[in-house]
C-alpha positions as CSV (number, residue, x, y, z in Angstrom):
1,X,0.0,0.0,0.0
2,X,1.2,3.7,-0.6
3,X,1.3,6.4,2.0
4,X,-2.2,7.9,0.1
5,X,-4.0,4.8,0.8
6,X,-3.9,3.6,-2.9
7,X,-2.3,0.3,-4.1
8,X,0.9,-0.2,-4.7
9,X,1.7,-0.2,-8.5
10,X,1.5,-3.8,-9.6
11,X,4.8,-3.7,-11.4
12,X,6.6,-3.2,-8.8
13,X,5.4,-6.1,-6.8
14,X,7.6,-8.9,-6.6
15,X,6.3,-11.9,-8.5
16,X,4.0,-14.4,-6.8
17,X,3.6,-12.0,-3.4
18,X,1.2,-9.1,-2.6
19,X,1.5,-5.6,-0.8
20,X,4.5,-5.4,1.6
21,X,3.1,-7.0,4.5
22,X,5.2,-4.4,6.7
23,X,2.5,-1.3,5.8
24,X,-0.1,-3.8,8.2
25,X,-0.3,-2.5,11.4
26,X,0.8,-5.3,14.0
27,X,-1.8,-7.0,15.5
28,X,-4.6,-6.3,12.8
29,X,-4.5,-9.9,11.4
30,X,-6.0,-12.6,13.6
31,X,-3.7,-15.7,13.4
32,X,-5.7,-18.5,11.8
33,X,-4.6,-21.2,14.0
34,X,-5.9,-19.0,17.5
35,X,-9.3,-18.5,16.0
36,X,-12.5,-20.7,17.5
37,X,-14.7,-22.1,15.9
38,X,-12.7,-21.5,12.4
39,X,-9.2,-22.6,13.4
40,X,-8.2,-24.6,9.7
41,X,-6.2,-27.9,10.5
42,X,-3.3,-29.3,8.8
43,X,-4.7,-29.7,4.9
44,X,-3.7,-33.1,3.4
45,X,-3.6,-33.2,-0.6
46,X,-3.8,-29.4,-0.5
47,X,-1.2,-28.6,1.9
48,X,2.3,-28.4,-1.0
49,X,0.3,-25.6,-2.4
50,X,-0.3,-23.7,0.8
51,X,3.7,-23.3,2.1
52,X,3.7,-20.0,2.4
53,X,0.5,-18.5,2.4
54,X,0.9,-17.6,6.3
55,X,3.8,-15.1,5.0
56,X,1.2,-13.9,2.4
57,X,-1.6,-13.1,4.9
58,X,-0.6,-9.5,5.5
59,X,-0.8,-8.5,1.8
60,X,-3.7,-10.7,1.4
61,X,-5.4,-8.2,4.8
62,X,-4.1,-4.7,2.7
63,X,-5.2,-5.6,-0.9
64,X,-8.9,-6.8,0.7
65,X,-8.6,-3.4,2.4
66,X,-8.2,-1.6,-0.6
67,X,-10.6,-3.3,-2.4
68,X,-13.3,-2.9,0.4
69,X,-12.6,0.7,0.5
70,X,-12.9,1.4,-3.0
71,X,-15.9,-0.5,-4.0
72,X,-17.3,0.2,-8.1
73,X,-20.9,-0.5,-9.2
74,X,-21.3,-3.7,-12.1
75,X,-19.4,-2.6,-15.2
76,X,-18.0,0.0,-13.6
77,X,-14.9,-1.9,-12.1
78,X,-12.5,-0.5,-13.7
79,X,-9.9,0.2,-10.7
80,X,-10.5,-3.2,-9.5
81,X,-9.9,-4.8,-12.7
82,X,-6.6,-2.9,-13.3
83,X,-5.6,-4.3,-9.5
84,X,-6.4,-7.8,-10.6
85,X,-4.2,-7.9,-13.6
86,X,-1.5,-6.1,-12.3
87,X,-1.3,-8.7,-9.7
88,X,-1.8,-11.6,-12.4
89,X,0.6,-10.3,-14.4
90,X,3.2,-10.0,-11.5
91,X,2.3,-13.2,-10.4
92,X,3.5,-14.4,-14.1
93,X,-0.1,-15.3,-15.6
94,X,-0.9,-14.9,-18.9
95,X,-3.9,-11.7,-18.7
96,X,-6.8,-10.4,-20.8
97,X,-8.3,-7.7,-20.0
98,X,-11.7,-6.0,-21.0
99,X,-14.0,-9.1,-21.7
100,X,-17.1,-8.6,-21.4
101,X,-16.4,-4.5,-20.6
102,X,-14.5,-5.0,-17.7
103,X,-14.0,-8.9,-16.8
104,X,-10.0,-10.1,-16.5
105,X,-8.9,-13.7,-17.4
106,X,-5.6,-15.5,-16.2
107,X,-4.4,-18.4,-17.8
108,X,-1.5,-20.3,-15.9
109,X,-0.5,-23.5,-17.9
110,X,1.5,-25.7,-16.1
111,X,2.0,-29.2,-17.9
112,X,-0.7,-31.7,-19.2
113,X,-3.5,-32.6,-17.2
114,X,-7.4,-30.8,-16.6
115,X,-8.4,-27.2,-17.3
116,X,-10.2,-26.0,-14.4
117,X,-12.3,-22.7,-14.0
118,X,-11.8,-20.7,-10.7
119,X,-14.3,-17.4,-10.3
120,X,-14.2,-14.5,-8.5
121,X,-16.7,-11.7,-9.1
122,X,-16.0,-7.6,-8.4
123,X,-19.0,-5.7,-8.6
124,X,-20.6,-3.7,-5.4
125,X,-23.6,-2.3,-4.9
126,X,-25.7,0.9,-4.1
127,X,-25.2,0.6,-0.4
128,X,-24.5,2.9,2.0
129,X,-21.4,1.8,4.2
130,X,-22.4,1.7,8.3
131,X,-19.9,-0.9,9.8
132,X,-17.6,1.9,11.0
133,X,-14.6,0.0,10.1
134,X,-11.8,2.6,9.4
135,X,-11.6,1.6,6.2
136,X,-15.4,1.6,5.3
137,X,-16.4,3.0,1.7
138,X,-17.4,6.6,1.2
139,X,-17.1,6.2,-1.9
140,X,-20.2,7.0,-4.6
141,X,-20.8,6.3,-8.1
142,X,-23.4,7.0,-11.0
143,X,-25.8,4.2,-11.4
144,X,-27.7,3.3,-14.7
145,X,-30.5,6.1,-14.3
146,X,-27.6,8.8,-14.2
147,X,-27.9,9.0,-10.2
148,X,-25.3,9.4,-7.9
149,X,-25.6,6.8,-5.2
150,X,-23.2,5.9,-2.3
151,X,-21.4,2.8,-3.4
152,X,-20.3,-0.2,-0.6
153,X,-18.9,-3.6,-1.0
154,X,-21.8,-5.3,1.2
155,X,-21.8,-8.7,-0.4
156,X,-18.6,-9.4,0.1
157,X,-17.3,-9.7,-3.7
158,X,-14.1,-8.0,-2.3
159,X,-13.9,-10.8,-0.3
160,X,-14.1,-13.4,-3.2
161,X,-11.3,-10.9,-5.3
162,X,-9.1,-11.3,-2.5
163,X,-9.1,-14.8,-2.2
164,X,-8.9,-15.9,-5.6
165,X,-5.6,-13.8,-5.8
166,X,-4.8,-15.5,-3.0
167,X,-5.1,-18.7,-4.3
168,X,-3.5,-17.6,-7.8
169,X,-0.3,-16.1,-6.1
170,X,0.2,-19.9,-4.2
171,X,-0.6,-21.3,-7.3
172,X,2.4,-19.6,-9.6
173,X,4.5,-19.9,-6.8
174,X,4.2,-23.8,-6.4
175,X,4.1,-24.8,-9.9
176,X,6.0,-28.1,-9.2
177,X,3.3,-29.4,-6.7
178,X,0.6,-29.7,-9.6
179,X,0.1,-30.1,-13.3
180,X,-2.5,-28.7,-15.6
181,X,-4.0,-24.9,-16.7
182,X,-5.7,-23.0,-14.1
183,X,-8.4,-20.3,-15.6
184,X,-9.0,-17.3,-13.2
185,X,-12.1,-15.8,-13.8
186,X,-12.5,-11.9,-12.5
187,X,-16.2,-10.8,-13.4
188,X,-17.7,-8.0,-13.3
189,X,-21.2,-7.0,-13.2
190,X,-22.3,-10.5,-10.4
191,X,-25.3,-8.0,-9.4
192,X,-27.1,-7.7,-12.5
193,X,-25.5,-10.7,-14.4
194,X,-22.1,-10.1,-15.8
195,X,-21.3,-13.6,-16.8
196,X,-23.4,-13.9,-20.3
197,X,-21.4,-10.7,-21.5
198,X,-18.4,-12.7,-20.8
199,X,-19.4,-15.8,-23.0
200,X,-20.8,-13.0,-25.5
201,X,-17.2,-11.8,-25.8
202,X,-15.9,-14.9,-27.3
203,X,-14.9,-16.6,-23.6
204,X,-15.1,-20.1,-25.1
205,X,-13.1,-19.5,-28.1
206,X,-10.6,-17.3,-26.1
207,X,-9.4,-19.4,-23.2
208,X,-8.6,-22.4,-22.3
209,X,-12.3,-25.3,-22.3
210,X,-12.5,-26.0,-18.4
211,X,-13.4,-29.5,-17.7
212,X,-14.8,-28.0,-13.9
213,X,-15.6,-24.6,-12.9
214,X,-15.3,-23.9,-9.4
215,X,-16.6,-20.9,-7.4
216,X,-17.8,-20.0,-3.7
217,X,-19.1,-16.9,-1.8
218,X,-18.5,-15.5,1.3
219,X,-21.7,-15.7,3.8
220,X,-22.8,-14.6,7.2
221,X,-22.5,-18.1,8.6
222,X,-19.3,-18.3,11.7
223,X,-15.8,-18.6,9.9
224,X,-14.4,-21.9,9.8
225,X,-17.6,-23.5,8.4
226,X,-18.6,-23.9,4.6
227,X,-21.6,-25.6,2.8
228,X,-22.5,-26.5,-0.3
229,X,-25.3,-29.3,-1.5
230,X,-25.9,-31.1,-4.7
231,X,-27.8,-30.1,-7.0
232,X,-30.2,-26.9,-7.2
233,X,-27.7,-24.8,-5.0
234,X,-29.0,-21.3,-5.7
235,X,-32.3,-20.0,-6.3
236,X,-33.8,-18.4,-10.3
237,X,-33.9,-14.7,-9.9
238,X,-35.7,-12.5,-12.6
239,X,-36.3,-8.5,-12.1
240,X,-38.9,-6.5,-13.4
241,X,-39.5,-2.8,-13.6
242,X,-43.0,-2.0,-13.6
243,X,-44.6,1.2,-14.7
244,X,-48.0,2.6,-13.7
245,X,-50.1,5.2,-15.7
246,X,-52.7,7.4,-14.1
247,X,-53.8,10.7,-14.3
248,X,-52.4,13.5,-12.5
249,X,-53.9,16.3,-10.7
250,X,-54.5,18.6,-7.5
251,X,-54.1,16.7,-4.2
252,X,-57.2,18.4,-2.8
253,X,-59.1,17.1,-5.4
254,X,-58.1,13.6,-6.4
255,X,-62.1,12.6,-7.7
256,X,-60.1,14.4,-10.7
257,X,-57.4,12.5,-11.4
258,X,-56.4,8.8,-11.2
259,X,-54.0,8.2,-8.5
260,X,-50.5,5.7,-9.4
261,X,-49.9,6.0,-5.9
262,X,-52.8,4.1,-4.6
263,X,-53.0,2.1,-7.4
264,X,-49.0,1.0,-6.8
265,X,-50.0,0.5,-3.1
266,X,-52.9,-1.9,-4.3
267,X,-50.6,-3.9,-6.3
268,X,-47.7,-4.0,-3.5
269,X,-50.5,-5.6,-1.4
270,X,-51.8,-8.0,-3.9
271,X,-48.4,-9.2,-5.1
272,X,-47.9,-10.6,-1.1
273,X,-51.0,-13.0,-1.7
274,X,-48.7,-14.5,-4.9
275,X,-46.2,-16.7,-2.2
276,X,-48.8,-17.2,0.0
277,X,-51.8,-18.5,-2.0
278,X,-50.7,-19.2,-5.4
279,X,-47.3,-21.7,-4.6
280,X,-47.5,-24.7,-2.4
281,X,-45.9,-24.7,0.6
282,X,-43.8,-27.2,0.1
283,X,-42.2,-25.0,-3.1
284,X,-39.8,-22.4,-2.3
285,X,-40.5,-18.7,-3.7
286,X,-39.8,-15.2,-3.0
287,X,-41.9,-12.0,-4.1
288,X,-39.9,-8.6,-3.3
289,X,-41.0,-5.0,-4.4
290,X,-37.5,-3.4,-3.3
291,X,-38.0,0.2,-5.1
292,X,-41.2,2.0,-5.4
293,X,-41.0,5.5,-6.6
294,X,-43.7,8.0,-7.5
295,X,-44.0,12.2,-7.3
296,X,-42.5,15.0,-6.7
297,X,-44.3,16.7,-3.6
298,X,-47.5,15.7,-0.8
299,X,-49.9,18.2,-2.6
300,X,-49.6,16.8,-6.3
301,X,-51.2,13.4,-7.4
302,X,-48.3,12.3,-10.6
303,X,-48.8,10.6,-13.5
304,X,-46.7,7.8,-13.2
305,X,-45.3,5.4,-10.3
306,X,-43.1,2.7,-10.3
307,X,-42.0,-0.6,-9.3
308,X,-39.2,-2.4,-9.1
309,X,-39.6,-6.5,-8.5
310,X,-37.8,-9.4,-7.8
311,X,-38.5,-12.7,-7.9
312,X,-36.9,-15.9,-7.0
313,X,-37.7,-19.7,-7.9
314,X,-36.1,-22.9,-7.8
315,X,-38.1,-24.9,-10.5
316,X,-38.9,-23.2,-14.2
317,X,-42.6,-24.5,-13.5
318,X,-42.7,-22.2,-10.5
319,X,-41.0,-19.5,-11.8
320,X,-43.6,-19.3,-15.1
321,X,-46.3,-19.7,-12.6
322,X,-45.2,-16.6,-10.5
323,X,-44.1,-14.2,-13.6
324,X,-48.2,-14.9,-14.8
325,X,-49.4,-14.0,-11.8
326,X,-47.5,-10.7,-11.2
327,X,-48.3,-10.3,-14.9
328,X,-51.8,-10.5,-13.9
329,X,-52.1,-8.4,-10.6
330,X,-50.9,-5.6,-12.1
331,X,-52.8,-5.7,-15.2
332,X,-55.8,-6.5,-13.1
333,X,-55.1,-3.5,-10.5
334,X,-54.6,-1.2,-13.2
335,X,-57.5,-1.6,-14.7
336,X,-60.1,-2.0,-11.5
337,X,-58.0,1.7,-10.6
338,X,-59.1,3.1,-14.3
339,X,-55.7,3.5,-15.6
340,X,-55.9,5.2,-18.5
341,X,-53.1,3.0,-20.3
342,X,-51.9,-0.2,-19.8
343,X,-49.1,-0.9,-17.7
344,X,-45.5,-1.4,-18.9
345,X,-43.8,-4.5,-17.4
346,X,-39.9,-4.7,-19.0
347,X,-37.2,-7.6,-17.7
348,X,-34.2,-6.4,-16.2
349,X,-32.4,-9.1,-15.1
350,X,-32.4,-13.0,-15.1
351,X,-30.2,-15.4,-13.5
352,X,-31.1,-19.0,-13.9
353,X,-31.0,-21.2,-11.1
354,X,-27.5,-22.6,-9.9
355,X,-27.2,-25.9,-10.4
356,X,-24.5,-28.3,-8.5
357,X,-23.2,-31.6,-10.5
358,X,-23.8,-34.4,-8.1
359,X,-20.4,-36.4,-8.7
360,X,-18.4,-33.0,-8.8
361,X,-19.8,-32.2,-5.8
362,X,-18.5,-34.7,-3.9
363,X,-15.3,-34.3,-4.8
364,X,-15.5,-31.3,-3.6
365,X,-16.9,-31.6,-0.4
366,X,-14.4,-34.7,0.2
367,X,-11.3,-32.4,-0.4
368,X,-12.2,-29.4,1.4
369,X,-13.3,-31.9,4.5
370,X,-9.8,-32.8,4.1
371,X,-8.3,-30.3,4.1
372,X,-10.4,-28.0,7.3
373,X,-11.7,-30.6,8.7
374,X,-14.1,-33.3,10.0
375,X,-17.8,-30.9,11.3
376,X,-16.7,-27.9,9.5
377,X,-18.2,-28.9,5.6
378,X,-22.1,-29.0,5.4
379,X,-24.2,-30.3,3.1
380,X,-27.4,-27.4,2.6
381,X,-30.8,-28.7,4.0
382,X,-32.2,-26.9,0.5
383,X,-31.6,-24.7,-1.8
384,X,-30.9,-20.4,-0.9
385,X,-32.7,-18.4,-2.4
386,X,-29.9,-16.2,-3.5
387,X,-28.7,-15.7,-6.8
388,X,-25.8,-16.1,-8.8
389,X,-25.2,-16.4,-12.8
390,X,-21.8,-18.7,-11.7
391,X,-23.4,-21.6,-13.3
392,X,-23.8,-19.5,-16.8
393,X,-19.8,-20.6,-17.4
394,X,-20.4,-24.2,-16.6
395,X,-23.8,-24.6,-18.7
396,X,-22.0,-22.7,-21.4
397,X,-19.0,-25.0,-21.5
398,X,-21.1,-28.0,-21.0
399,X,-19.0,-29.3,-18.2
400,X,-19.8,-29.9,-14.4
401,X,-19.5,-26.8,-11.7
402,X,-19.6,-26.5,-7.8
403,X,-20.4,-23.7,-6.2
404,X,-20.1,-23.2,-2.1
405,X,-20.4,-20.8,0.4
406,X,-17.7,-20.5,3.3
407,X,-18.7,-18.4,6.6
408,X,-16.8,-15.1,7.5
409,X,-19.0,-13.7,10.4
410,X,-17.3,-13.3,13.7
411,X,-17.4,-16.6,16.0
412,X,-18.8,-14.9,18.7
413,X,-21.8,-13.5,17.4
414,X,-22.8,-17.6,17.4
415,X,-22.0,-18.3,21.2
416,X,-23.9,-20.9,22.4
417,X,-25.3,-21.7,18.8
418,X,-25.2,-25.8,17.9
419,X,-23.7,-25.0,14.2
420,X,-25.8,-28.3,13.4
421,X,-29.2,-25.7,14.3
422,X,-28.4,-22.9,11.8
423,X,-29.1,-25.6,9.0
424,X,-32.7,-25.7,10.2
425,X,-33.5,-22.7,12.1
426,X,-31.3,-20.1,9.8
427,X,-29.3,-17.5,11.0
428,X,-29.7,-15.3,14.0
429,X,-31.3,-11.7,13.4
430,X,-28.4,-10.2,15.1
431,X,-26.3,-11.1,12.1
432,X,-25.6,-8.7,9.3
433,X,-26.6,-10.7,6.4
434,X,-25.4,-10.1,2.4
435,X,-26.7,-7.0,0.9
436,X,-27.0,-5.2,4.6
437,X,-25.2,-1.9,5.1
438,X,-23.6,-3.7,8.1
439,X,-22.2,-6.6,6.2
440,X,-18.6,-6.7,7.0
441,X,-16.5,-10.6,6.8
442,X,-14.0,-10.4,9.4
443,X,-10.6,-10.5,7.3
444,X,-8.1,-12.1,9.6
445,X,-9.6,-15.8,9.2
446,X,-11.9,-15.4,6.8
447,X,-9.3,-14.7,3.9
448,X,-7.3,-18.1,4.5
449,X,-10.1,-20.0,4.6
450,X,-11.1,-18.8,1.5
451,X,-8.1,-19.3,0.1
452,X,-7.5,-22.9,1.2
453,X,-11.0,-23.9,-0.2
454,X,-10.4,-22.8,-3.5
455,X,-6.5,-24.5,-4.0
456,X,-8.7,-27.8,-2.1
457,X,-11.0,-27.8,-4.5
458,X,-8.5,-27.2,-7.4
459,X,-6.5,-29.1,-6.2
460,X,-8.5,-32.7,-6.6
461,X,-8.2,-32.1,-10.5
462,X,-4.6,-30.8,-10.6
463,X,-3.0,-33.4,-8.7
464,X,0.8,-34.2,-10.1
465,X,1.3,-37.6,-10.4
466,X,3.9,-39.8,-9.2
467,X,5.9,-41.3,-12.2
468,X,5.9,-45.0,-12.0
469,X,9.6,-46.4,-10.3
């Protein structure tokens, strides 16, 4: 790091290290091996590619630093993009930048053997930052309507960038402890579905074919602990933006005018009846109206309002069954309000649903027990309703992918918690989830832990084998 906070130029860095780990302030870095319940025992298979990584922890803590407090909106990561393949190309990685806008590619080949995919995505989101960590976000950027909005790493994607360089940096530096070609995967745009614009840009043509993909995410559960599950992993998310019509007029005399405001308030109701009374129990759905925007001041009745929706689903039959009905509520309010036009309803987003390959899967869970740990891998009771557009490289490839998440919330906000109960009962309340202007991993043992999952993981295809005597 540089005395103004900003990261040191990448061509200066040594090859296969990080920041100078003197610029940490002693004491800032929790040593992995004191923390409980996420203390990481000795790896097996994995544990030639992770000599050295303890030296590496320090840089690892500044870069994640820097990233967190310089957080850029999907598309928009240019800064953190330029960091990535500065520290790729130090590393000694083949890089591309730019694909798909402003997603960075490594290729490491290193001897014959299997291609595999490793992911980390980079965008942030329109959060306002209220952890008070001293190097919390104030930064803002201009999102896609031309506002300016505070900007905050709060699902952790700085997190993921970290690690993955991590990983790469052990990788390069232990190239005779494994053979095969590693593809790391920087993408942008995670929040609104940045993966499609990297296939678009010729991604299977360009690189290396992956026989696996492999990709995790940092979540509220204690450090030390990861899950994963065959299977549907990750909920279907589509996004609509919905636009009302009325008629505007005086607010002391709305028998005049057609008000969007009720109207939008009749169909916010409605749309809670969708989950409720229109999917079985037994299904799993969400139905969020997260924006809702209308007016200019208390005494004016506006034209317009709208709506911003999100839906998740874990089957396509529920999904089609849930995009007709919100289809038909609004029509259906509109028209019972005496909307003078019909509403318009335009897709935003979609991200299918995240799909685990049984076999693959077990691999995976097999090496990263390994290498933390009998108790600390768990298989998901069912599937989150997050969303991710991970799965677009594997389906796009037409090869198997795993996808986990790894816990990075501070042990002691679970005192006295069975780890076994937060399968069925979830997390507690007190417990800044993803997306939360409080979410905030805690770095010291969250960062190796990410990093030993992904070189785990890799490292059941990339084993170097033994020569015959």
């Amino acid at each position: 790091m540089t005395t103004d906070g900003t990261l040191a130029d990448p061509a200066t860095v040594t090859p296969g290290t990080f920041a100078d780990p003197a610029t940490v302030t002693p004491g800032t870095f929790a040593d992995p091996a004191t923390v409980t319940p996420g203390t990481l025992p000795d790896p097996v298979t994995v544990t030639p590619l992770l000599s050295g990584l303890d030296e590496r922890l320090p840089g690892l803590l500044a870069l994640y630093e820097d990233l967190h407090a310089h957080p850029e909106l999907s598309f928009q990561e240019f800064r953190t993009a330029g960091v990535a393949a500065g520290l790729l190309r130090a590393q000694g990685w083949e890089v591309t930048e730019g694909v798909g806008r402003t997603g960075v590619v490594g290729v490491l080949a290193n001897g014959p053997g299997p291609v595999v995919l490793l992911r980390a995505d980079m965008d942030a989101l329109p959060v306002k930052e209220e952890t008070g960590l001293p190097y919390a976000s104030t930064a803002t950027g201009t999102d896609p309507d031309g506002n300016e909005v505070p900007v905050m790493h709060a699902c952790g994607h700085d997190m993921h960038v970290t690690c993955l360089l991590g990983a790469t940096a052990q990788l390069a530096a232990h190239r005779d402890a494994w053979s095969g070609t590693v593809v790391a995967v920087f993408q942008p745009a995670e929040e609104v579905g940045g993966a499609p614009a990297m296939i678009e840009d010729g991604f299977l043509d360009r690189f290396p074919r992956a026989e696996i993909c492999l990709g995790q995410h940092v979540a509220p559960a204690p450090v030390g602990f990861l899950g994963t599950r065959p299977g549907p992993v990750m909920a279907a998310s589509d996004s609509l933006r919905v636009t009302l019509f009325g008629r505007g007029g005086h607010g002391s005399s709305p028998e005049t005018a057609v008000d969007p405001v009720v109207m939008a308030a009749a169909v916010v109701m409605r749309l809670q009846t969708v989950v409720s009374r229109e999917i079985g129990a037994s299904q799993t759905a969400v139905v969020t109206v997260g924006s809702l925007h209308a007016g200019t001041k208390e005494n004016i009745i506006p034209d317009t309002a709208e709506l911003r929706i999100n839906i998740r689903s874990t089957t396509p039959a529920v999904r089609d069954r849930i995009l007709a009905a919100v289809t038909r509520i609004v029509r259906a309010e509109a028209a019972a309000s005496g909307a003078p036009k019909e509403p318009e309803i335009v897709p935003l987003n979609s991200f299918p649903v995240t799909v685990n390959d049984g076999p693959a899967t077990a691999r995976v869970q097999s090496a990263l027990t390994e290498a933390l740990g009998e108790g600390r891998v768990f298989t998901l009771p069912q599937v989150i309703t997050g969303s991710e557009d991970f799965g677009v490289f594997g389906t796009a490839l037409g090869v198997p992918s795993v996808f986990w998440h790894f816990g990075g919330a501070d042990p002691a906000l679970y005192a006295g918690i069975d780890p076994d109960s937060l399968l069925e009962d979830g997390l507690p309340d007190t417990v800044p989830a993803n997306h939360s202007p409080h979410f905030a991993p805690v770095p010291g043992p969250t960062i190796p832990l990410g990093v030993t999952a992904l070189l785990a993981a890799a490292a059941h295809w990339l084993v170097k084998e033994t020569p015959d005597a």
